[in-house]
C-alpha positions as CSV (number, residue, x, y, z in Angstrom):
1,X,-104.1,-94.1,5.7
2,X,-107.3,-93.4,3.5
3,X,-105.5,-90.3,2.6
4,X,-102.0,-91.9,1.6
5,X,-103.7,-94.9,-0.2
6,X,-105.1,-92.1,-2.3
7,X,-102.4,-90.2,-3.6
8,X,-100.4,-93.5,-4.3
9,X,-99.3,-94.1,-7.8
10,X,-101.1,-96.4,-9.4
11,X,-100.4,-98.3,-12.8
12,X,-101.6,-98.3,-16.1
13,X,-103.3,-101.1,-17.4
14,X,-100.9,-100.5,-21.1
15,X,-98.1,-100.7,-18.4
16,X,-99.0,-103.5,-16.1
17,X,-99.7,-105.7,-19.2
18,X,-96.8,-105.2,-21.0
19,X,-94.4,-105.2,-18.1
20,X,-96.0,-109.2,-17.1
21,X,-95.8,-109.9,-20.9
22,X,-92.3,-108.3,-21.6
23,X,-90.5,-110.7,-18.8
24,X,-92.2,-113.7,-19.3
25,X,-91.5,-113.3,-23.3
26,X,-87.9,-112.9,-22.6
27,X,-87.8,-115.6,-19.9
28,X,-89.8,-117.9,-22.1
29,X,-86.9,-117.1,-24.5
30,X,-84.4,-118.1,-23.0
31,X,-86.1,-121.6,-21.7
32,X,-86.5,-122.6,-25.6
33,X,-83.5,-121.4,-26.6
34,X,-81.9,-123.9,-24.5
35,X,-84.7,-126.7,-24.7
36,X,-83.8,-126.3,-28.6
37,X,-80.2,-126.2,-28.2
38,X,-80.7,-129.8,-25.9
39,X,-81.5,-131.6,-29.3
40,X,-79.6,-129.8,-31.7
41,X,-76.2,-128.6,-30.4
42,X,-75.7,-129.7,-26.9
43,X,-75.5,-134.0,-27.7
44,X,-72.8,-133.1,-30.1
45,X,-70.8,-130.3,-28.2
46,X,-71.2,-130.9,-24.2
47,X,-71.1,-135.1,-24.1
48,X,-69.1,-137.7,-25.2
49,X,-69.9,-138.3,-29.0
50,X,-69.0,-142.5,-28.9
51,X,-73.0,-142.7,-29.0
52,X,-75.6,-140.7,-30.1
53,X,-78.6,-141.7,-28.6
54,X,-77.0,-141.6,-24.9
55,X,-75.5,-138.1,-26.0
56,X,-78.7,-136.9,-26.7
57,X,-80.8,-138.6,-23.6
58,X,-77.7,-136.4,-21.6
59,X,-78.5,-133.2,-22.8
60,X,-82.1,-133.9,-22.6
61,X,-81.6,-134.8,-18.3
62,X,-79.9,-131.4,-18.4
63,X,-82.8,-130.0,-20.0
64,X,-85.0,-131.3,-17.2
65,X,-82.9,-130.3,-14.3
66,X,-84.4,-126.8,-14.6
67,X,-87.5,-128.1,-13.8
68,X,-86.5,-129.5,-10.7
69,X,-84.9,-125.8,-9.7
70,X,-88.2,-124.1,-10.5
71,X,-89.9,-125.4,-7.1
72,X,-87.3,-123.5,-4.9
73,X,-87.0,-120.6,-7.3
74,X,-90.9,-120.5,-6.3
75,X,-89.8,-121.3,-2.5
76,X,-86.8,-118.6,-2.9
77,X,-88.6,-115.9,-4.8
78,X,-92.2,-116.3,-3.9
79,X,-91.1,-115.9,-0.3
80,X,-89.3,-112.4,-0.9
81,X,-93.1,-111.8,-3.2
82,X,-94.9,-112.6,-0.6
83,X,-93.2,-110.6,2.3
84,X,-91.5,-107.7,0.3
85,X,-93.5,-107.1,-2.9
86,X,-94.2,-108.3,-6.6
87,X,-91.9,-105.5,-8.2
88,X,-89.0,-106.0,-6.3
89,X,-89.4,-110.0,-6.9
90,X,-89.8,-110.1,-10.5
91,X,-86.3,-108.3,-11.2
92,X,-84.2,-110.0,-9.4
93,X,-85.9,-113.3,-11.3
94,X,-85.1,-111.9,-14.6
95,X,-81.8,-110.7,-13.5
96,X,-81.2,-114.7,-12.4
97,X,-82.5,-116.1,-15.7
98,X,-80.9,-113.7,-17.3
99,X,-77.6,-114.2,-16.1
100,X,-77.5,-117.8,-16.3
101,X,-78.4,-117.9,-20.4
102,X,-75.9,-115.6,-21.1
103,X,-73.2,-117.7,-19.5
104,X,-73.9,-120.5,-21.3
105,X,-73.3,-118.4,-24.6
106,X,-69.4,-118.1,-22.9
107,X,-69.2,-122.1,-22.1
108,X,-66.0,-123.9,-23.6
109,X,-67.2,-127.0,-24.7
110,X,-66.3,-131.6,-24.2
111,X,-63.4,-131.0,-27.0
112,X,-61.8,-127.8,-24.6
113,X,-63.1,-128.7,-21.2
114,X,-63.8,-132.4,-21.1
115,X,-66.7,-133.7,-18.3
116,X,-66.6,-129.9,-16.7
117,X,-68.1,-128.5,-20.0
118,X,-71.5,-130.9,-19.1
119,X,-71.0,-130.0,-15.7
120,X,-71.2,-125.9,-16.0
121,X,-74.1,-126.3,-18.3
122,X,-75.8,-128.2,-15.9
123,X,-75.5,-125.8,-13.3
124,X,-76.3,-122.9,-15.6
125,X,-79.4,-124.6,-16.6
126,X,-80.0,-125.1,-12.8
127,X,-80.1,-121.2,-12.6
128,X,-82.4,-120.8,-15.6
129,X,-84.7,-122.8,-13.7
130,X,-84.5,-120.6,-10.0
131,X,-85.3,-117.8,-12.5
132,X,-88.0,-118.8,-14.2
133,X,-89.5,-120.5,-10.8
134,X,-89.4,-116.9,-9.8
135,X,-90.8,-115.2,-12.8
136,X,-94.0,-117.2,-13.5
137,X,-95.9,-116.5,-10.4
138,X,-94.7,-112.8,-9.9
139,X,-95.6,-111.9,-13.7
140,X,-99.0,-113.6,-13.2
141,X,-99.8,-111.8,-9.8
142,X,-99.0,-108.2,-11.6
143,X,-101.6,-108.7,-13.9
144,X,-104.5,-110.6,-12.2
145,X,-103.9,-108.3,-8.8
146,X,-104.3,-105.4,-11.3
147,X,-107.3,-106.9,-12.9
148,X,-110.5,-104.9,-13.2
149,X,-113.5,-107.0,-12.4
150,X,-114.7,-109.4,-14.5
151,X,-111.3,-109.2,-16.7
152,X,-108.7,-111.6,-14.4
153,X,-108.5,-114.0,-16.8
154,X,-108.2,-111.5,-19.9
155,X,-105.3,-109.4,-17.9
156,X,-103.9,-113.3,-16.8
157,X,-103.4,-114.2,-20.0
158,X,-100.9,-111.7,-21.1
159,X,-97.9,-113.6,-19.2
160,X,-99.2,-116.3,-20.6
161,X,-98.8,-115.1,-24.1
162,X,-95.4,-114.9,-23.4
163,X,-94.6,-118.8,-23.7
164,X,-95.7,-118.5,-27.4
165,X,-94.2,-115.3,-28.2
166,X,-90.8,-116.6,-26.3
167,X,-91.3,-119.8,-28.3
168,X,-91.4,-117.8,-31.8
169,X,-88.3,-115.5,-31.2
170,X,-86.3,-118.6,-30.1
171,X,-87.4,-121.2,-32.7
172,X,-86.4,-118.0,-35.2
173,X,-83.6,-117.1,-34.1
174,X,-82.5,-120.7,-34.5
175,X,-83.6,-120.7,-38.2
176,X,-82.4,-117.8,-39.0
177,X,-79.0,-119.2,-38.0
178,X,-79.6,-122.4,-40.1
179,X,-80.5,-120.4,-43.2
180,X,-77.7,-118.0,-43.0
181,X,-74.9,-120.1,-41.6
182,X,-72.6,-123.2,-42.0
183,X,-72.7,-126.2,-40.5
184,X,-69.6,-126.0,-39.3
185,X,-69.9,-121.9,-38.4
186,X,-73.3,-123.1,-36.7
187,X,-71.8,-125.6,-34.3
188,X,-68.3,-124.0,-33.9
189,X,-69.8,-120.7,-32.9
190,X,-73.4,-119.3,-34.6
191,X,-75.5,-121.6,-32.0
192,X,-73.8,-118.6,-29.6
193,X,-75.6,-116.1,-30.7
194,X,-79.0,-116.3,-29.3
195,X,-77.9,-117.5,-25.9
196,X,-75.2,-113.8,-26.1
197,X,-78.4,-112.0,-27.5
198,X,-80.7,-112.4,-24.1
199,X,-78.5,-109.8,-22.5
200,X,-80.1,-107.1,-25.0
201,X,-83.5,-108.5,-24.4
202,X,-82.9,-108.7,-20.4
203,X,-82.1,-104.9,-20.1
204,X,-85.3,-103.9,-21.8
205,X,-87.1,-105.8,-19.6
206,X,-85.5,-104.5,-16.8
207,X,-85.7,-100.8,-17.9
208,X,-89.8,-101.7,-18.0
209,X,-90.1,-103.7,-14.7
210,X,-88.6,-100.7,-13.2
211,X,-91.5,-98.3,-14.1
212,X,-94.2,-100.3,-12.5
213,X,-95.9,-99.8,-8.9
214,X,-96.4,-102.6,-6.5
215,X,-100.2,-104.2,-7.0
216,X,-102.7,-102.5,-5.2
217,X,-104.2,-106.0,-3.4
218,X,-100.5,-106.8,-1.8
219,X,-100.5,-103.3,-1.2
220,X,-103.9,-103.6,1.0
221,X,-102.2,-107.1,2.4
222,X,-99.4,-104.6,3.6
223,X,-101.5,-102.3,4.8
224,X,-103.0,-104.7,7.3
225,X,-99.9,-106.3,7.8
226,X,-100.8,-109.9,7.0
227,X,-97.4,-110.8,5.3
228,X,-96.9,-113.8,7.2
229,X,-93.2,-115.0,8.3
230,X,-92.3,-118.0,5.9
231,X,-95.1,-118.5,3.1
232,X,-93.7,-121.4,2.0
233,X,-94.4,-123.5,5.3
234,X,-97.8,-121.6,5.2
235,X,-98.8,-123.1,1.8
236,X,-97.8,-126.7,2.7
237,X,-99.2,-126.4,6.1
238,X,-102.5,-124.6,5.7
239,X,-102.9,-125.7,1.9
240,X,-101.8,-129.0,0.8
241,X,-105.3,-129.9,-1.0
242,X,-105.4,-126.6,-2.8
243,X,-101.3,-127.5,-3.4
244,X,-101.6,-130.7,-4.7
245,X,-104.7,-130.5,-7.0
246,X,-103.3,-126.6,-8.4
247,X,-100.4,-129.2,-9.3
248,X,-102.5,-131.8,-11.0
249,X,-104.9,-129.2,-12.8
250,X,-101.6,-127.7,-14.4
251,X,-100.0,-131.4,-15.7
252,X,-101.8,-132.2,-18.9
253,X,-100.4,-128.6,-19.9
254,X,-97.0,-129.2,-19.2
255,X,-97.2,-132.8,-20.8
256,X,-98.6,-131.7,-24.1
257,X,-96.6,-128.9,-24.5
258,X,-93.2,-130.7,-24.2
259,X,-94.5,-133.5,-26.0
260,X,-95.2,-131.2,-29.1
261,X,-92.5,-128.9,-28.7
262,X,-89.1,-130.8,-27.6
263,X,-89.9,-134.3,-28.3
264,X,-91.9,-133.7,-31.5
265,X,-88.5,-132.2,-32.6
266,X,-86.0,-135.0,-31.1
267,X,-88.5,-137.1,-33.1
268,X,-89.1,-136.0,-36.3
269,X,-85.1,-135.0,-36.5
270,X,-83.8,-138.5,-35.8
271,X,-86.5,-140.7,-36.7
272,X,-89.3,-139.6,-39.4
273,X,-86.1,-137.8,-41.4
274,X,-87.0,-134.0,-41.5
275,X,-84.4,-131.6,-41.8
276,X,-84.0,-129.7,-38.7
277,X,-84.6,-126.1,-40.4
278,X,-87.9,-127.6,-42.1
279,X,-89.2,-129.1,-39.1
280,X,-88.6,-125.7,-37.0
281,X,-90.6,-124.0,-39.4
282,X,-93.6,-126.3,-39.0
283,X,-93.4,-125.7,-35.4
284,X,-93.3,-122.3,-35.7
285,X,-96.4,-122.3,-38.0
286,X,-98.3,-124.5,-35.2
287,X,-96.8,-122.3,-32.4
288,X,-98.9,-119.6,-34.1
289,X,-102.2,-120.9,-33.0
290,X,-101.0,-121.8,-29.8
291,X,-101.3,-118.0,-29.3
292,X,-104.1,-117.2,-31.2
293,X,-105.9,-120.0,-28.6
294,X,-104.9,-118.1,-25.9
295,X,-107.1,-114.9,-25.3
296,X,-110.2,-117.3,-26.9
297,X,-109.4,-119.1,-23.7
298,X,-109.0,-116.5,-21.8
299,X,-112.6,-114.8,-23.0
300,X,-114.0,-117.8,-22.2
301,X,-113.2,-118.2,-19.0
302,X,-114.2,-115.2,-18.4
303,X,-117.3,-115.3,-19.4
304,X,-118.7,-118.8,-18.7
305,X,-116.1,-120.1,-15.6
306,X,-112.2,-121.1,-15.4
307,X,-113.1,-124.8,-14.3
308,X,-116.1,-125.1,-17.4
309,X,-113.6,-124.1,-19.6
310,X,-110.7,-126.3,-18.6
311,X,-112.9,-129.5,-18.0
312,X,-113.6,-129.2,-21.8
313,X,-110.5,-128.8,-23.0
314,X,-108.4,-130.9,-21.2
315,X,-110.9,-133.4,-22.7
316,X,-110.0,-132.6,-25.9
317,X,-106.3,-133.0,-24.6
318,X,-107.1,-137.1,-23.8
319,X,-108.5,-137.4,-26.9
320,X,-105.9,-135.6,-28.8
321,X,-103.4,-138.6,-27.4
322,X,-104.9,-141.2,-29.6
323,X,-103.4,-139.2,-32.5
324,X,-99.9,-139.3,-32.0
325,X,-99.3,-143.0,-33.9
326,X,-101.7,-142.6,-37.1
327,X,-100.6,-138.4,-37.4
328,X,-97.3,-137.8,-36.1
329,X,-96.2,-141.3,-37.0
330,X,-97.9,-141.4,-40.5
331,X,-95.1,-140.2,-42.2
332,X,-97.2,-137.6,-44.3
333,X,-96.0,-133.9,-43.8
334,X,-99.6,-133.0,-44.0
335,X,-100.4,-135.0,-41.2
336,X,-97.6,-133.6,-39.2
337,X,-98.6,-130.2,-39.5
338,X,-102.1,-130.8,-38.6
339,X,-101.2,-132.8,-35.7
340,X,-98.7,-129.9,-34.8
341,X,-101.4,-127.3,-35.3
342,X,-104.4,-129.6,-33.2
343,X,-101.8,-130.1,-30.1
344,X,-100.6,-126.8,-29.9
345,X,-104.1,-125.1,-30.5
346,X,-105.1,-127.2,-27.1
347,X,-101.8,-125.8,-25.2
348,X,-103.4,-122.0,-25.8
349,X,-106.8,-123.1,-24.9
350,X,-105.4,-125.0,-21.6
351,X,-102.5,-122.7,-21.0
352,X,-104.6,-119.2,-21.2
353,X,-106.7,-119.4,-18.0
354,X,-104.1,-121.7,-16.2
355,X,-101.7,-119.0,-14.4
356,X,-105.5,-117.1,-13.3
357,X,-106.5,-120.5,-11.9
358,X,-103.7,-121.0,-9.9
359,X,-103.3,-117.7,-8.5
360,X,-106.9,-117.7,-7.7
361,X,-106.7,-120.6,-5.2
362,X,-104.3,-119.0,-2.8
363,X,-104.9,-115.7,-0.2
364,X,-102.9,-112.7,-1.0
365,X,-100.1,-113.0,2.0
366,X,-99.1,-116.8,0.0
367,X,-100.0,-116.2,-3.5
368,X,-97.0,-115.9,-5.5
369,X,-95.6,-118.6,-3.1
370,X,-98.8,-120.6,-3.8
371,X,-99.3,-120.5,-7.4
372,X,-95.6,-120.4,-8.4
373,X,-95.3,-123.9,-6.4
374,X,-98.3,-125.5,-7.8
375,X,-97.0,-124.4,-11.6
376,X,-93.7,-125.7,-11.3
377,X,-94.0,-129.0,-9.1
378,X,-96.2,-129.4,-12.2
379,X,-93.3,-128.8,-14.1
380,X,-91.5,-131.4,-12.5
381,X,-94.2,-134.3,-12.9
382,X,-95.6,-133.1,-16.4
383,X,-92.5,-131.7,-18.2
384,X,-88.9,-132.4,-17.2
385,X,-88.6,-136.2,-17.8
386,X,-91.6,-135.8,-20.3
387,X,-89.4,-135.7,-23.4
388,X,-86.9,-138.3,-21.9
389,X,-89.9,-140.8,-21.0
390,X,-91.9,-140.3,-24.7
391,X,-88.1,-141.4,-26.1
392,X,-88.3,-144.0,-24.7
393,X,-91.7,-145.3,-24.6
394,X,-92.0,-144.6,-28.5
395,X,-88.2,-146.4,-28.7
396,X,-89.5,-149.4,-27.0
397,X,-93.3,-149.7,-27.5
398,X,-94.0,-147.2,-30.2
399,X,-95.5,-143.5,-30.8
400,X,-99.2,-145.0,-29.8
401,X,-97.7,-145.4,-26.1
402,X,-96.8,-141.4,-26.2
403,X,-100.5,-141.1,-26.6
404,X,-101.3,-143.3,-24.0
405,X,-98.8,-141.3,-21.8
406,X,-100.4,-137.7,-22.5
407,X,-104.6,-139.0,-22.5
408,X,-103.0,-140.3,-18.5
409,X,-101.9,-136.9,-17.6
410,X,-104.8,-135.3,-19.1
411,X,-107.4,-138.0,-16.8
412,X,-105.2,-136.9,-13.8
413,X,-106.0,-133.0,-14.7
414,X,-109.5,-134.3,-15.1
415,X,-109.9,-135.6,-11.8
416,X,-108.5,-132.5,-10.1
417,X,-110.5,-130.2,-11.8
418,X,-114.0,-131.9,-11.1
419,X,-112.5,-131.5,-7.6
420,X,-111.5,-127.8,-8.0
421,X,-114.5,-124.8,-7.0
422,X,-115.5,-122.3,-9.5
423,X,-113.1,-119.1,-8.4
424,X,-114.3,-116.8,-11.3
425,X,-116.4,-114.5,-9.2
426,X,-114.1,-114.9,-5.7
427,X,-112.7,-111.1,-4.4
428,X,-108.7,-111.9,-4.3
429,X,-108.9,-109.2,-1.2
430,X,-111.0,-112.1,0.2
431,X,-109.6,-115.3,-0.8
């Protein structure tokens, strides 16, 4: 066994990293390609137009049903992780997301289809979720499982730069579109075109994932044959605390992101009177320090502790809340863009060391099952009605109550992580 474990390939760490930040760029991608589409395209195209607002709280409730198909995309393909491998895992995920973006580039629309137009987006944004409930964990375990010690969080944060980088090619793609189209070649068949492109994008990644060797720590797990038979029942039976408190350190993140990123947009569209090309480039400006925070985060984690460095920020998240009315509500453009630049600045700092925490918590034979869970039931409670539930609060109450909504999810992620042990020095052979 010595012998064989020897001459077994191994990976590169130019490889590894690239191949967990390839797939979750392109997954990323085609999340905010959608999420983008929900507020500018998809109220006017997939629902009944007679109203507006209801058209656009539609599309945004099809927005959030991926988040409640990322749970058993973590159930589905963290079970297959856990039993068969990482490598084999993570393509079928990005085959799954993949897929399901595409087709909705091919979707006839309300005017061709009537109510089965909604419908077949629905359940191709169900399948973007299974995908990406797959992806995360998988694309997080490749690097941190290859991790030299002392460097999990550095080699954890490259999927995580994906989310920015994913952000960036859909929020240009989009503006690019806006700059060089019609309105009326946009919404008849330009807003296609990125949804169409993700097929390019999928076979590189592909072509990549298929280089890569299985991690050597699930490779040891095999060796000692410790898979067990149904990870998922493992985590919740064996795990709960570790379950429910990974899902409450990971809320504030998801809350603040969808707060600056889909409803900011919904927002400042409909209500504070930007153009929707001007306020995509503002968001792309502020996306840029969302993943210049990461690897700081990630240093720092590093070097002085995950749960020091999370404690602090997520502070900085609740206090960040109180300035959604006087900043984003101002009405100064200024003001947006600093606000913008502040909440997105906190996402990288939050969202850097978050997929090492998580993966940290669990043993090897449940980890992808483990982590992925905790990420995306965080999904489901900090980001799929988020954009739905600031609409309405700032509709009835104002933007001040949006604050009050974040600064509660970032107390919760407080809470959990005072509860939460230090796992920066743990052995993931020994967890």
């Amino acid at each position: 066994m010595t012998t064989a474990a020897a001459e077994r390939p191994t990976n590169s760490p130019a490889r590894v990293l690239f191949a967990s930040l390839v797939g979750t760029t392109i997954e990323f991608y085609d999340f905010y390609i959608y999420a983008t589409a929900a507020v500018l395209v998809f109220p006017h195209l997939f629902f009944p137009g007679s109203d507006p607002t209801t058209a656009t709280l539609q599309s945004l409730a099809t927005f959030a049903l991926a988040f409640f198909a990322r749970p058993l995309g973590s159930a589905v393909f963290g079970h297959y992780g856990d039993r068969v491998g990482r490598k084999a895992t993570l393509v079928a995920a990005l085959l799954t997301m993949g897929v399901s973006t595409v087709v909705i580039g091919l979707l006839p629309t309300y005017a061709q289809i009537g109510m089965l137009a909604p419908l077949l987006l629905a359940l191709c944004r169900f399948g973007q979720g299974l995908g990406l409930g797959g992806e995360w964990g998988g694309a997080v375990l490749l690097a941190t499982e290859n991790a030299p010690p002392g460097k999990r969080a550095w080699y954890g944060m490259f999927p995580q730069l994906g989310a920015p980088l994913g952000f960036l090619l859909s929020g240009l793609s989009f503006l690019i579109l806006a700059e060089t189209l019609s309105e009326q070649q946009f919404f008849s068949w330009g807003w296609r075109i990125p949804f169409l492109a993700s097929a390019l994008l999928v076979a590189i990644g592909l072509y990549i994932r298929l280089q890569i060797e299985e991690t050597p720590v699930f490779r040891q797990t095999l060796d000692r044959n410790e898979q067990v038979k149904l990870p998922m029942v493992e985590v919740v039976r064996k795990h709960p605390r570790t379950l429910v408190l990974g899902t409450l350190i990971a809320l504030a993140t998801f809350v603040l992101f969808y707060l600056t990123t889909v409803f900011s947009l919904t927002w400042g569209v409909s209500q504070l009177g930007y153009a929707r090309d001007e306020f995509l480039t503002i968001q792309l400006f502020a996306v840029l320090f969302f993943a210049l925070m990461i690897p700081v985060a990630a240093l720092a984690a590093d070097r002085y502790g995950r749960r020091r460095t999370l404690i602090l920020v997520t502070a900085g998240i609740a206090l960040f809340g109180l300035l959604f009315q006087p900043m984003f509500g101002g009405g100064s453009l200024a003001g947006v863009v600093i606000f913008l630049t502040l909440g997105l600045g906190l996402m990288g700092m939050t969202y850097g060391p978050l997929g090492t925490v998580l993966s940290e918590l669990f043993p090897t034979a449940v980890r992808y099952t483990g982590a992925s869970l905790t990420f995306n039931m965080a999904g489901i409670f900090g980001a799929s009605l988020a954009p739905y539930i600031a609409t309405w609060l700032a509709t009835h109450y104002g933007l001040q109550y949006v604050g009050y909504y974040l600064a509660v999810a970032a107390l919760l992620t407080l809470a959990a992580l005072w509860m939460t042990r230090e796992t920066k020095d743990d052995d993931l052979n020994q967890v």
